[in-house]
C-alpha positions in Angstrom: 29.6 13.6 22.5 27.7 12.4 19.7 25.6 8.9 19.6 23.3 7.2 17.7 20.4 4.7 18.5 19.6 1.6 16.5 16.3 -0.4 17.9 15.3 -3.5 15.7 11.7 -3.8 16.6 9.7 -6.9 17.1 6.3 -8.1 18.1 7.0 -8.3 22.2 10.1 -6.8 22.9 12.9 -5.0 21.1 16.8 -4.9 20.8 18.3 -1.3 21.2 22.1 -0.3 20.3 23.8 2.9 21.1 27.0 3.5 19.6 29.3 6.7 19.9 30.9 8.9 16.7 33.6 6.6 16.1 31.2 3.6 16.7 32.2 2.0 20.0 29.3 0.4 21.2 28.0 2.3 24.2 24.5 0.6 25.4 23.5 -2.7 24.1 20.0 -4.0 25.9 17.1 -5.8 25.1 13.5 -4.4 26.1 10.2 -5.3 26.6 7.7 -3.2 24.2 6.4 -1.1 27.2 6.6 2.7 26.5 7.9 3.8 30.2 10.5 1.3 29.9 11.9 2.5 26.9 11.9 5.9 27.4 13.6 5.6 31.2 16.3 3.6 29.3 16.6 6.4 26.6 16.5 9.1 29.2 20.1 9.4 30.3 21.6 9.1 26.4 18.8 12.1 25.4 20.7 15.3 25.2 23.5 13.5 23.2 21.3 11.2 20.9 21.8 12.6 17.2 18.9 10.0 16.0 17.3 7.1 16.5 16.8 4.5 13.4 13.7 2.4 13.9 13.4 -0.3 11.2 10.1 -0.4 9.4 8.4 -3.6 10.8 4.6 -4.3 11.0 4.3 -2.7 14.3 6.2 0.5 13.8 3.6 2.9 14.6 3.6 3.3 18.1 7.3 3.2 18.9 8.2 5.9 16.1 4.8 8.0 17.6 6.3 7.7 20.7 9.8 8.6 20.8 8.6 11.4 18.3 6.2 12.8 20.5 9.3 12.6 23.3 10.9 14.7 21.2 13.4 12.1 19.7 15.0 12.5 16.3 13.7 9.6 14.2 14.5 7.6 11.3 12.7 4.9 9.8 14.8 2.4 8.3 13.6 0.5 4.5 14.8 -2.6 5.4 14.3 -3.8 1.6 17.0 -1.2 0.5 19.7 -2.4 3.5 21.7 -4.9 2.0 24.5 -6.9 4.6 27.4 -8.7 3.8 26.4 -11.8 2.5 29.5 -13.7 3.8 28.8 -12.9 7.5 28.9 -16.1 10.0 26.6 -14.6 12.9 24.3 -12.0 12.6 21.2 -11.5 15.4 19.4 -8.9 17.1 22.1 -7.4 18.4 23.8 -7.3 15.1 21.1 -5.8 13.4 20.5 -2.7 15.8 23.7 -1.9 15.9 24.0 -1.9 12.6 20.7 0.2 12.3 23.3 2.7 14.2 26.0 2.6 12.5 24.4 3.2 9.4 22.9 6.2 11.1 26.3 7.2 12.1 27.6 7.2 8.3 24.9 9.3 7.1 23.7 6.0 4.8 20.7 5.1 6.1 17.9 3.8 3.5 14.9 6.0 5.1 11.4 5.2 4.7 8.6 7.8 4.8 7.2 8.6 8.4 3.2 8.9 7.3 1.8 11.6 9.5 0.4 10.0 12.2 -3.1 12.3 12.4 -3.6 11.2 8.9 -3.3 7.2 9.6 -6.8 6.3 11.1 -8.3 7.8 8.0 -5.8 5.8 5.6 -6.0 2.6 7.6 -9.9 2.5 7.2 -9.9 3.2 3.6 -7.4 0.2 3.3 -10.4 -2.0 5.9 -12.6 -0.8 2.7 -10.6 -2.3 0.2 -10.1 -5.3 2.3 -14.1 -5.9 2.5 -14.1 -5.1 -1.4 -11.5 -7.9 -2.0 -13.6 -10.4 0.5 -16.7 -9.7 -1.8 -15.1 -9.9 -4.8 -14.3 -13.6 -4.1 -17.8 -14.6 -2.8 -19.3 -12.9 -5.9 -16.5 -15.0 -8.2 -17.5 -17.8 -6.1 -21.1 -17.9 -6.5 -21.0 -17.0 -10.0 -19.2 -20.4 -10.8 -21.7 -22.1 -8.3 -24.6 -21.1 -10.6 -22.7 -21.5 -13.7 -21.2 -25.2 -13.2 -25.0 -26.1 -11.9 -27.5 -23.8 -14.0 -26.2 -23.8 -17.0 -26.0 -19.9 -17.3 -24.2 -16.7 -16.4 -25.4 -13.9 -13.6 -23.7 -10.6 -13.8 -22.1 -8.6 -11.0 -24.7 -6.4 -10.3 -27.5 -8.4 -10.6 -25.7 -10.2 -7.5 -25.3 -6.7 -5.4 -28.7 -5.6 -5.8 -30.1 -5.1 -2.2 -33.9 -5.0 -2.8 -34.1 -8.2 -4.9 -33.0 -11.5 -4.5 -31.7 -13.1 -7.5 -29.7 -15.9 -6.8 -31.9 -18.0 -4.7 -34.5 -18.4 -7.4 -32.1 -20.0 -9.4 -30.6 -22.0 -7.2 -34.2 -23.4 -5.7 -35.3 -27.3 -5.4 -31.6 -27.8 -4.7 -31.7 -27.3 -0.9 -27.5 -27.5 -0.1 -26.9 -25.2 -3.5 -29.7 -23.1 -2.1 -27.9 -22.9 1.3 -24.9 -22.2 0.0 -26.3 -19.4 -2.8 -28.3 -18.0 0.2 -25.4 -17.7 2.6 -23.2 -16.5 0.0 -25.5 -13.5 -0.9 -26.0 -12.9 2.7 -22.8 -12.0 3.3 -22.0 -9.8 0.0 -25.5 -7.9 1.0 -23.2 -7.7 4.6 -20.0 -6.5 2.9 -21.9 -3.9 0.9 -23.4 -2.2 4.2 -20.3 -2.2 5.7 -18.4 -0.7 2.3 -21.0 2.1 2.2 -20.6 2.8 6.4 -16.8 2.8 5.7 -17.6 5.3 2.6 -19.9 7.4 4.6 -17.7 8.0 7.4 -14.5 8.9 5.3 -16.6 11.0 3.3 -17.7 13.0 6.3 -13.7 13.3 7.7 -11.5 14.3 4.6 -11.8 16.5 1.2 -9.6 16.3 -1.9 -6.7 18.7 -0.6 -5.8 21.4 -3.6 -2.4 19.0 -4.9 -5.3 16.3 -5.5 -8.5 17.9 -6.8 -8.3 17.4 -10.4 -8.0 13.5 -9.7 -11.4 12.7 -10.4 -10.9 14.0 -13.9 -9.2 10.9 -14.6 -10.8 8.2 -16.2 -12.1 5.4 -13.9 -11.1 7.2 -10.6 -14.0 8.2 -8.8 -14.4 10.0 -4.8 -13.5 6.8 -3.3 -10.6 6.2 -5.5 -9.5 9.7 -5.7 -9.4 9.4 -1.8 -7.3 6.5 -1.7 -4.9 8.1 -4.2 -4.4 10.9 -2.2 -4.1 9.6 1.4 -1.4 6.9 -0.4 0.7 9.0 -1.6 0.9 11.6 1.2 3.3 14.4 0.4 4.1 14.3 -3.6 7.2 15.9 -3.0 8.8 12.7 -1.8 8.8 11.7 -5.7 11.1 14.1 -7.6 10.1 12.3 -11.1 7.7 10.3 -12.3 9.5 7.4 -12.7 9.6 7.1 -9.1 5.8 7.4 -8.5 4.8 4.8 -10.8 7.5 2.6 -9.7 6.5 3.4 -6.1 2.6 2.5 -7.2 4.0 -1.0 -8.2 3.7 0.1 -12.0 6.9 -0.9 -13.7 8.4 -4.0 -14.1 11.2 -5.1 -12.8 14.4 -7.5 -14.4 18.1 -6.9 -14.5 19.9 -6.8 -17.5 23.4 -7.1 -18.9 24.9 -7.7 -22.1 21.2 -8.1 -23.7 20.6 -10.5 -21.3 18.1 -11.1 -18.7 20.2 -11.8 -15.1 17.4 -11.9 -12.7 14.8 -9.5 -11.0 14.6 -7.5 -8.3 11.8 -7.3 -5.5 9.0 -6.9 -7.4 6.8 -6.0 -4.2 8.7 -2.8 -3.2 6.6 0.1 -3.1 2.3 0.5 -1.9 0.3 -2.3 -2.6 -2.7 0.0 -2.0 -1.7 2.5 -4.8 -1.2 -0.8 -6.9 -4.7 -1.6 -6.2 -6.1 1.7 -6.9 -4.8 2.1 -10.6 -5.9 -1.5 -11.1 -9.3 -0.6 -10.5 -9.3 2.6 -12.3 -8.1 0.6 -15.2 -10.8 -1.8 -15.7 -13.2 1.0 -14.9 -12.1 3.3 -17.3 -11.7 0.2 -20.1 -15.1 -0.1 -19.9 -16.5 3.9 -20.0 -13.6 5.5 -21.6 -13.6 5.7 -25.4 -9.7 6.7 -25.2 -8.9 4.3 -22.8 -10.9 1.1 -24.7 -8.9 1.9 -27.8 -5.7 2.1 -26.1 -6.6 -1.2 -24.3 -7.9 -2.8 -27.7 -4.6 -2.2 -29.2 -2.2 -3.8 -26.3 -4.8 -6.6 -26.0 -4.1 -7.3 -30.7 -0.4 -7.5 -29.8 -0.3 -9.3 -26.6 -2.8 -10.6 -23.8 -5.4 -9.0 -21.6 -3.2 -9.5 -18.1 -0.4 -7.0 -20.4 -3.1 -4.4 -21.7 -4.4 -4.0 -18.4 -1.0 -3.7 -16.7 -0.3 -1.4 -19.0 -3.5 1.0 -19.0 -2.8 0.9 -15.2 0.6 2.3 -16.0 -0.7 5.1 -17.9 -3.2 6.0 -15.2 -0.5 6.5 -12.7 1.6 8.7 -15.0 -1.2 10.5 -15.8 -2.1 11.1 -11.8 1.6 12.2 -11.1 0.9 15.1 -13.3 -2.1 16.1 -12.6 -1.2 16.4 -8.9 2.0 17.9 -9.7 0.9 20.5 -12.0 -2.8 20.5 -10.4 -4.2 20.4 -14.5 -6.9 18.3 -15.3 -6.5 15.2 -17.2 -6.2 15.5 -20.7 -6.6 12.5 -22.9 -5.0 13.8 -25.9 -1.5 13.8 -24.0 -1.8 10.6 -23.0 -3.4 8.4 -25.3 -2.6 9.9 -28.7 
């Protein structure tokens, strides 16, 4: 006897469904998140169990991890790619792990991809990096209109993340609440930066550019950090048969429906790794400033349309060009992709 397991997964507890192979519902119970509970609930339904369909929540890590490590055949469900009838009158947790199985059951399952669970921690505290990055982008934005609405003049990036040297204070002095607030500001981006370069340090120290990814740096704007986050992102390349499906995986096409000419709505524009999104967006605006190939490429977007477009689409380019040099393990040429 074949069955198949459906648990939609909450914050607290979780809803599992069992259904047999011509989809009679065989176990329908709700359970509290607590590992020896599921698995003695499991434990009689084991040796018959074909799969188990967990859907991809926030909080997906541990269950999968666990009924993986008990041996368990999982499947993590995209729940952006499972699409219900629209007309239906009831639908609850109940419904939705059973139909977790029964999708399971006809072989129709939208799968996400289960991230090797060694390789997390790593990931998760390059993404705590990027995080901190973000925080100090803001601060610096922040103070930078501080001392331009009050001063009268402009104060560059790096004059703001210098360590040794104080530079915003002095400006801000004989104004004692903008001088708190320029103080405390800088404070906590000299904070951030410490923590960023622990955070760098200690990845640094754990991982290496793995063969598929060593030619990475080669591309313009992508340096070690970057190149890391690249590579822990996109795990196994072999997930994206074309490179269509990297980029739009990297959040690097757009997306809008179409018929008869005319535009009939878009799809969900967030599908796909935010992180990777990130990445190339960085490498873009670092290579539009050093690279003479990359400028002029920019330059001539920016004369036909607007600098949020150019930079969209330099980002594009990079992701492309990242596709195959991990595929092909070549190093970037520029002649291929700018000319």
């Amino acid at each position: 006897m074949e069955l198949y397991g459906g648990i939609d997964l909450h914050s607290t507890s979780n809803q599992l469904g069992i259904v047999d192979a011509e989809d009679k519902r065989v176990l329908k119970k709700k359970l509290l998140n607590d590992p020896d509970v599921i698995m003695a609930t499991l434990k009689p339904y084991k040796e018959h169990l074909v799969g188990v369909a967990v859907e991809s929540t926030f909080n997906w890590y541990w269950l999968v991890d666990l009924l993986m490590g008990e041996g368990y055949r999982v499947h993590l469900a995209n729940p952006a790619a499972m699409k219900q009838y629209q007309g239906l009158k009831h639908r609850d947790d109940t419904h939705d792990a059973f139909w977790l199985a029964h999708l399971l059951r006809l072989g129709i399952l939208p799968e996400g991809y289960i991230y090797p669970a060694a390789e997390r921690p790593v990931r998760d505290l390059l993404r705590k990096r990027g995080h901190l990055v973000r925080l100090r982008t803001s601060l610096i934005l922040s103070l930078q209109g501080i001392i331009s609405r009050n001063c009268g003049c402009k104060i560059t990036v790096n004059s703001i993340k210098k360590m040794r040297e104080n530079t915003v204070v002095p400006l801000l002095a004989h104004q004692d609440d903008l001088e708190l607030s320029g103080r405390v500001s800088k404070e906590v981006i000299d904070f951030l930066t410490r923590k960023i370069r622990e955070i760098e340090t200690a990845v640094q120290a754990k991982i290496r550019l793995k063969e598929p990814f060593m030619y990475l740096k080669t591309i313009p704007g992508v340096g070690k950090i970057l190149s890391l986050t690249i590579m822990v992102e996109t795990g196994s390349l072999d997930r994206f048969p074309t490179v269509g499906d990297y980029v739009s995986y990297c959040r690097k096409v757009p997306t809008r429906w179409i018929s008869n000419n005319k535009t009939k709505g878009k799809g969900n524009k967030k599908n796909g790794n935010r992180y990777l999104a990130w990445a190339y967006s960085e490498a873009a605006e670092f290579a539009r400033r050093s690279d003479h190939y990359a400028r002029s490429y920019y330059n001539r977007k920016m004369a036909r349309t607007n600098f949020m477009v150019a930079h969209s689409a330099l980002a594009h380019k990079l992701a492309r060009a990242a596709y195959y040099v991990m595929r092909d393990r070549v190093p970037f040429d520029p002649q291929r992709l700018f000319v």
